[in-house]
C-alpha positions as CSV (number, residue, x, y, z in Angstrom):
1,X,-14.6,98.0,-3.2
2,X,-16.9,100.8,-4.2
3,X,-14.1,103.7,-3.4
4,X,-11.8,101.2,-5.8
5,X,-14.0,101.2,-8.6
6,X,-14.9,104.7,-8.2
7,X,-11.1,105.4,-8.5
8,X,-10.7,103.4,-11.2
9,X,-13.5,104.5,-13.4
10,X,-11.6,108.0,-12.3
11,X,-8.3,107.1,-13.8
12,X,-9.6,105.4,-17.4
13,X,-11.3,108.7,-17.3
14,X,-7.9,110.9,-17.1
15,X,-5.8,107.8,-19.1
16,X,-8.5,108.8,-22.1
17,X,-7.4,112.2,-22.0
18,X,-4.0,111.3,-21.8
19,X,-3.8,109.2,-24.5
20,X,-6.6,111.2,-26.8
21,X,-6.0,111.2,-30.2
22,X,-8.6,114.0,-30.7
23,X,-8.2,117.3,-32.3
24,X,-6.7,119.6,-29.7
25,X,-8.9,122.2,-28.5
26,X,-6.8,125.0,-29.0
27,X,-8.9,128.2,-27.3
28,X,-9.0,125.9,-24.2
29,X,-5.5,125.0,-24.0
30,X,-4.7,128.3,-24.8
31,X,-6.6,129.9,-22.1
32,X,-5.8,127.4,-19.5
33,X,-1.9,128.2,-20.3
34,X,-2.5,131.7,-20.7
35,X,-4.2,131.3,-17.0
36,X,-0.8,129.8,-15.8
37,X,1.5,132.4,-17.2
38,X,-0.5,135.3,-15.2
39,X,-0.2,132.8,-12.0
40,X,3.0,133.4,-13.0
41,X,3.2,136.7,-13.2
42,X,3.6,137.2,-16.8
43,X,1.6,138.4,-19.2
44,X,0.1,135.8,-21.7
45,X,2.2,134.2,-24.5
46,X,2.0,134.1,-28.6
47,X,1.1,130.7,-29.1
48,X,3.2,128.7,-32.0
49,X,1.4,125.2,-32.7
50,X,3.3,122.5,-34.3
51,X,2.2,119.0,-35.7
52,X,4.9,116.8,-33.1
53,X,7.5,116.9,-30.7
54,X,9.7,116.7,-33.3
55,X,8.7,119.6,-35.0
56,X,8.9,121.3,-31.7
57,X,12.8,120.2,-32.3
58,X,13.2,121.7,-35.5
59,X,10.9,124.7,-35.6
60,X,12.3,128.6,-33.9
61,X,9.5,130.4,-33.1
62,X,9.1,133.6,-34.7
63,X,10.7,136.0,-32.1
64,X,13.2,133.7,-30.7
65,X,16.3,132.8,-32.0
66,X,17.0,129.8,-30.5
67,X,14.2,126.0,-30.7
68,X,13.1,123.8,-27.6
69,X,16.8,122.0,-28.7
70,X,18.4,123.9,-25.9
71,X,16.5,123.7,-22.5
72,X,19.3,126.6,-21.1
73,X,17.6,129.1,-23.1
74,X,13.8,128.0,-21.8
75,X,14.0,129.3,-18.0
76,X,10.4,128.6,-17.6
77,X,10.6,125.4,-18.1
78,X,12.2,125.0,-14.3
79,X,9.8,128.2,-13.3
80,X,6.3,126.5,-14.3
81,X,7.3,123.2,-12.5
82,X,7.7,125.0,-9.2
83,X,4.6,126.7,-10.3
84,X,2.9,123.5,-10.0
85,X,5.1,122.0,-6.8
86,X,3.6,125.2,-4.7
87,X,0.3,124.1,-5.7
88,X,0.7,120.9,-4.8
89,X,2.0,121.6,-1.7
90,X,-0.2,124.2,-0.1
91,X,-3.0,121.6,-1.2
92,X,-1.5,118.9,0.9
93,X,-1.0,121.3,3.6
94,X,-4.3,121.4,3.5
95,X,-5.5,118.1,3.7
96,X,-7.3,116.4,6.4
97,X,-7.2,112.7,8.3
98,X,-10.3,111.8,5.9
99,X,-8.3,112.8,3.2
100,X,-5.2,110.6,3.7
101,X,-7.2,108.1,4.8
102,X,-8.2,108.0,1.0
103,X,-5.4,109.1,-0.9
104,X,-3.3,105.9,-0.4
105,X,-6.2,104.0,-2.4
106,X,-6.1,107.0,-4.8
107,X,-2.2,106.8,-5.3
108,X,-2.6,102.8,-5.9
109,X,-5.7,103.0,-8.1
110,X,-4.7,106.4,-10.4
111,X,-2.0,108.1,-9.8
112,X,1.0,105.1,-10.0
113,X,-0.8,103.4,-12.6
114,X,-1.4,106.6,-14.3
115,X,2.4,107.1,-14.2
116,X,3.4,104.1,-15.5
117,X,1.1,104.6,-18.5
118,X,2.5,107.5,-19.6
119,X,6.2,106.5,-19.2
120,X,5.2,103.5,-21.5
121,X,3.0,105.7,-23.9
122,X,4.0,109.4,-24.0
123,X,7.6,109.3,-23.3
124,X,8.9,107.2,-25.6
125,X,7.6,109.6,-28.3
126,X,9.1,112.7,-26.1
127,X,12.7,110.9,-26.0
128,X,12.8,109.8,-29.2
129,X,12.5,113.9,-30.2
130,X,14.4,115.2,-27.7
131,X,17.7,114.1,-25.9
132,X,17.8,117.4,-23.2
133,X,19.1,116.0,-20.2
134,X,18.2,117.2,-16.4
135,X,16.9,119.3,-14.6
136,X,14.8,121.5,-17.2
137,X,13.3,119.0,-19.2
138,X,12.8,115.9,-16.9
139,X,10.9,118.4,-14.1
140,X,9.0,120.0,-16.5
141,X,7.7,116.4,-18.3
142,X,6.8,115.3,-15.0
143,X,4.7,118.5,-14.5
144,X,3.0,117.8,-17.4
145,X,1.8,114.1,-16.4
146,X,-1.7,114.0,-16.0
147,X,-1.0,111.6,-12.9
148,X,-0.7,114.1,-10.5
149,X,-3.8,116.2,-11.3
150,X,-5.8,113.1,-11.3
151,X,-5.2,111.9,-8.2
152,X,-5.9,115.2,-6.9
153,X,-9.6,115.4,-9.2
154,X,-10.1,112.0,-7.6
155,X,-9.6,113.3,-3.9
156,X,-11.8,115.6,-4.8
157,X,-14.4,113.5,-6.4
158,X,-14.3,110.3,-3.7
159,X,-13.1,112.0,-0.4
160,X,-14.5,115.8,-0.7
161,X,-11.1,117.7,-1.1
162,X,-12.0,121.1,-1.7
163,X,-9.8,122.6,-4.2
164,X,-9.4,126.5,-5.4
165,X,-9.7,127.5,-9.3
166,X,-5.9,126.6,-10.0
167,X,-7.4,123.1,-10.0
168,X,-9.6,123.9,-13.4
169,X,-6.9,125.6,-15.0
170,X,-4.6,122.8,-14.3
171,X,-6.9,120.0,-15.6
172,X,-7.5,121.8,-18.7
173,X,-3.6,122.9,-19.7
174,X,-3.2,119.0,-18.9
175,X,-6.3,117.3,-20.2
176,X,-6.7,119.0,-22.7
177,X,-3.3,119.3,-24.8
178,X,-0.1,117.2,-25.7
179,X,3.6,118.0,-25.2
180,X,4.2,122.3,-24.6
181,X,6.7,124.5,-23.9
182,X,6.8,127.5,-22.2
183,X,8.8,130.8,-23.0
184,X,8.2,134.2,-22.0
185,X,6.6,135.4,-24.9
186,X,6.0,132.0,-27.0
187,X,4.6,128.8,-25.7
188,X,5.6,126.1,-28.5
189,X,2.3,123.7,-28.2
190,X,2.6,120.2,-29.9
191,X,-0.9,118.9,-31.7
192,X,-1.9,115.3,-30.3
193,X,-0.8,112.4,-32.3
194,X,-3.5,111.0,-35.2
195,X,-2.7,107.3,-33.6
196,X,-1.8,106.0,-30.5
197,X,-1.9,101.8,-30.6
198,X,-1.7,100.1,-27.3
199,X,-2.1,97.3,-25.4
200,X,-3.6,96.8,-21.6
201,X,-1.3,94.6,-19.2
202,X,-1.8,94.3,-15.4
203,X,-4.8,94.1,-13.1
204,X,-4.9,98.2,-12.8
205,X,-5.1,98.1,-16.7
206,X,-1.8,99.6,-17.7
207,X,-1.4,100.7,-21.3
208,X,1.6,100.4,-22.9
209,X,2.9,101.1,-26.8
210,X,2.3,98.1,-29.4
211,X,1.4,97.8,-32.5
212,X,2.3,94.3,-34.4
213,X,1.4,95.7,-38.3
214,X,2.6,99.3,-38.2
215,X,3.5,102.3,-36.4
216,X,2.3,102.4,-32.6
217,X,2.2,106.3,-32.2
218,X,1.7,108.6,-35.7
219,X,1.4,111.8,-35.7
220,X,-0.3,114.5,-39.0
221,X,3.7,115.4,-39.8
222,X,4.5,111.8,-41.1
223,X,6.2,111.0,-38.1
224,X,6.0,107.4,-36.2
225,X,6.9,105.7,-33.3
226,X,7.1,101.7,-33.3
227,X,6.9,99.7,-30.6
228,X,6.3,96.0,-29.4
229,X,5.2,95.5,-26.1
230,X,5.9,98.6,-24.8
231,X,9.1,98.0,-26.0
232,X,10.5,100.8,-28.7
233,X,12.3,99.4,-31.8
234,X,13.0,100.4,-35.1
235,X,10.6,99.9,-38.1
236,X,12.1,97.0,-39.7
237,X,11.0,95.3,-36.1
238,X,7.2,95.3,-37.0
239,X,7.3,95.7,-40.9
240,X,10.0,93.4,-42.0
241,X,11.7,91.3,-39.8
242,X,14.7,89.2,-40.9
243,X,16.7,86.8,-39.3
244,X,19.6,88.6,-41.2
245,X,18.4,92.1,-39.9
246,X,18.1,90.5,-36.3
247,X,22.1,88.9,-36.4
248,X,23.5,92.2,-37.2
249,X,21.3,94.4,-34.4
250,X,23.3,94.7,-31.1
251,X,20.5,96.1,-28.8
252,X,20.0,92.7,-27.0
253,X,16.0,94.0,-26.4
254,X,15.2,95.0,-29.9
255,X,16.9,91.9,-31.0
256,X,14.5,90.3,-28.7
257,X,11.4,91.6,-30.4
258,X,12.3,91.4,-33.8
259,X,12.1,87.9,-32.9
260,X,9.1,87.7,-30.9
261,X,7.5,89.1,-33.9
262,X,8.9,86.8,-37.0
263,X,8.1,84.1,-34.5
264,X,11.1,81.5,-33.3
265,X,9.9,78.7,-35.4
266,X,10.5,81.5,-38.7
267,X,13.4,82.8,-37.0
268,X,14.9,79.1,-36.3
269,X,14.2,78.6,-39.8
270,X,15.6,81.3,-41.3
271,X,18.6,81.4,-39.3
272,X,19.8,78.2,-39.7
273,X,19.9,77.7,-36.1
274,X,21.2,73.7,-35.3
275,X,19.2,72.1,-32.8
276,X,21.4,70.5,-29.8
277,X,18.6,68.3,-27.5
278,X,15.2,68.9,-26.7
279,X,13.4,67.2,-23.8
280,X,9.7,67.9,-22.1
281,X,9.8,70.4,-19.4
282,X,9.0,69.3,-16.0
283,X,8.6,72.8,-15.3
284,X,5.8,73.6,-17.5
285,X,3.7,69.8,-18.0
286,X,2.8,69.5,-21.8
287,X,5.4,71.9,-22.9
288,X,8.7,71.1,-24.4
289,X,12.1,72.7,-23.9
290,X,14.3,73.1,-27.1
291,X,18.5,74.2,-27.3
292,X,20.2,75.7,-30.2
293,X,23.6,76.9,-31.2
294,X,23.0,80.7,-32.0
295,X,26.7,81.7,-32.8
296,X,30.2,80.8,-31.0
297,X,29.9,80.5,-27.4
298,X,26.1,81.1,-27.3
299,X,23.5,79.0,-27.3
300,X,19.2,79.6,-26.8
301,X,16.8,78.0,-24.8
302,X,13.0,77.8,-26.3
303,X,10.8,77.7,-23.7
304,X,6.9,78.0,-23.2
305,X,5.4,80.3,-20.7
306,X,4.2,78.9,-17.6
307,X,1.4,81.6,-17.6
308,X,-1.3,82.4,-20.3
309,X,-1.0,85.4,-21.7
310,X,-4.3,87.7,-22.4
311,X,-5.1,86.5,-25.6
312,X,-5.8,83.0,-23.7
313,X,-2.0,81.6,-25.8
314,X,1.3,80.4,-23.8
315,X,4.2,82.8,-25.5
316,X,7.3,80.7,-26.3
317,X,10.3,83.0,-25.6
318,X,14.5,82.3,-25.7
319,X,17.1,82.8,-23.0
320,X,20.7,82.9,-24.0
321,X,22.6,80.4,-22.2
322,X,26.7,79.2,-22.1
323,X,27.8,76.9,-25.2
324,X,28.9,75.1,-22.6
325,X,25.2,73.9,-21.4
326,X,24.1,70.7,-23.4
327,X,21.0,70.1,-21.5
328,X,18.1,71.7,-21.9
329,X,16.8,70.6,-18.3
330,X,20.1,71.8,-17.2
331,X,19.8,74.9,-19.2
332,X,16.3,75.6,-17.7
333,X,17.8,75.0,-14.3
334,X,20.9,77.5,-15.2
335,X,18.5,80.3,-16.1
336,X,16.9,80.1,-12.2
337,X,20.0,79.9,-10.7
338,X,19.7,75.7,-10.1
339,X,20.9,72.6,-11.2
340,X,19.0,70.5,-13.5
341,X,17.7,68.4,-10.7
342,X,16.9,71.0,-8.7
343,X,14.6,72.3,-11.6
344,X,12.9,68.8,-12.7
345,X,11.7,69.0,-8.7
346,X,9.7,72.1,-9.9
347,X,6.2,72.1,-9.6
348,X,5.3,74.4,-12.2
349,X,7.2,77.3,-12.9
350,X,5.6,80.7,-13.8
């Protein structure tokens, strides 16, 4: 239990950085990277700092004639990953039984939550900017995860892993900066965002985008990410939802949110939706289940959760069910692949 807590004290520690909405420190970062290019063999780069990843989009460097749009024309990008991999190989070579024996604790407590983290709170951002497709850009985002340095720093820190002075200059060029990109005379370097709004889900603390009253990732250029439950929408999702705005999106998910956030009772409202049957759900004790017609050969199931959410509150939710369901018992039953009597035998569900 001690080595667990140790670990996860370790990762909150690298999630901060990772998430920091700090003023970068610039000579640091650009030391650490400079450190990386002579690893490299090159000599050290002109650095070009922008406000976001999508300024990085827009912006050509003095010097080049081409931006970060086109990850054939960045070489690097595939030449500092394998940078890295080397790294991490010849320090796993390295490794001893005592070692292992703690790294599977490590890669549970910090380096897979970590991961997911990120995906949820620094990609979305990162995708949004950029649409480069494989191998450049996705090897060279996954280099830049903090994940994979942390779970070496907590080897290090828990188990005793001696590690050489790549490790410093790794933790700082990670730690200590947001998106960059390297060329061979220009590194494009993106300043942190101002905000970062999240939410922790999960027993190893995941964070995750969500904001419910405004942008969930803002950065000094004006430019915003919204998100709801780690889930990224447009802005009319958090700052004006309308059951009119909701029947005429067609991503099924960021239909789903829009509505999460009016609330269904609003949404019911507003939409004119006609209630079929309702009838208590012996699935949930105390909680009721509720059909509508949504539009020609659909219908919704309201529903409770069966679990409490954080907040201590039981989120009602909807699951689109055949028109030809008139039951909400049998409707609850269709959405667990059973029958309605199959599903009034439930316990509880979850």
């Amino acid at each position: 239990m001690l080595v667990q807590r140790e670990a996860a004290a370790i990762r909150q520690e690298w999630l901060g950085r990772a998430l920091s909405t700090l003023p970068t420190d610039r000579p640091a970062v650009e030391a650490a990277v400079s450190a990386l290019y002579r690893l490299a063999g090159l000599s050290p780069p002109r650095f070009h700092w922008v406000a976001s990843p999508l300024a990085a989009l827009a912006t050509v460097p003095p010097g080049l004639s081409h931006s970060i749009e086109h990850p054939d024309k960045w070489p690097l990008l595939t030449r500092f990953a394998q940078l890295r991999d080397e790294w991490c190989q010849s320090v796993d070579a390295g490794m001893r039984k005592q070692h292992w024996a703690y790294d599977r604790i490590v890669q549970q407590e910090v380096f897979f939550p970590l991961q997911r983290s990120i995906s949820s709170c620094l990609i979305p951002p990162l995708r949004r900017a950029h649409s480069w497709g494989p191998p450049g850009r996705m090897r060279w985002e996954q280099a830049q995860y903090v994940s994979w340095i942390a779970r070496y720093d907590a080897l290090r820190r828990i188990a005793g892993l001696a590690l050489d002075a790549r490790f410093e200059v790794w933790a700082t060029a990670l730690g200590s900066s947001h998106w960059w990109w390297p060329d061979r005379h220009v590194c494009v370097v993106s300043e942190r965002p101002v905000a970062l709004r999240t939410e922790v889900v999960g027993d190893d603390e995941e964070a995750r985008l969500h904001h419910a009253r405004g942008p969930a990732v803002r950065y000094a250029d004006g430019w915003t990410v919204h998100a709801w439950h780690g889930t990224q929408v447009p802005s009319w999702v958090i700052e004006n939802p309308t059951a009119e705005r909701i029947a005429d999106e067609v991503n099924v998910e960021v239909r789903r949110c829009a509505i999460e956030h009016l609330g269904w009772g609003a949404y019911i409202e507003q939409a004119g939706l006609r209630l079929v049957s309702r009838a208590p759900d012996p699935g949930n004790p105390g909680s009721e289940l509720r059909l509508y017609d949504v539009r020609r050969g659909t219908r919704v199931l309201l529903a409770v959760n069966g679990s409490v959410e954080r907040d201590g509150h039981r989120r009602r939710y909807g699951l689109t069910v055949p028109a030809y369901l008139n039951d909400p018992i049998e409707a609850a039953g269709w959405t667990y692949g059973l029958s309605g009597e199959q599903y009034a035998t439930l316990l509880r569900r979850t």
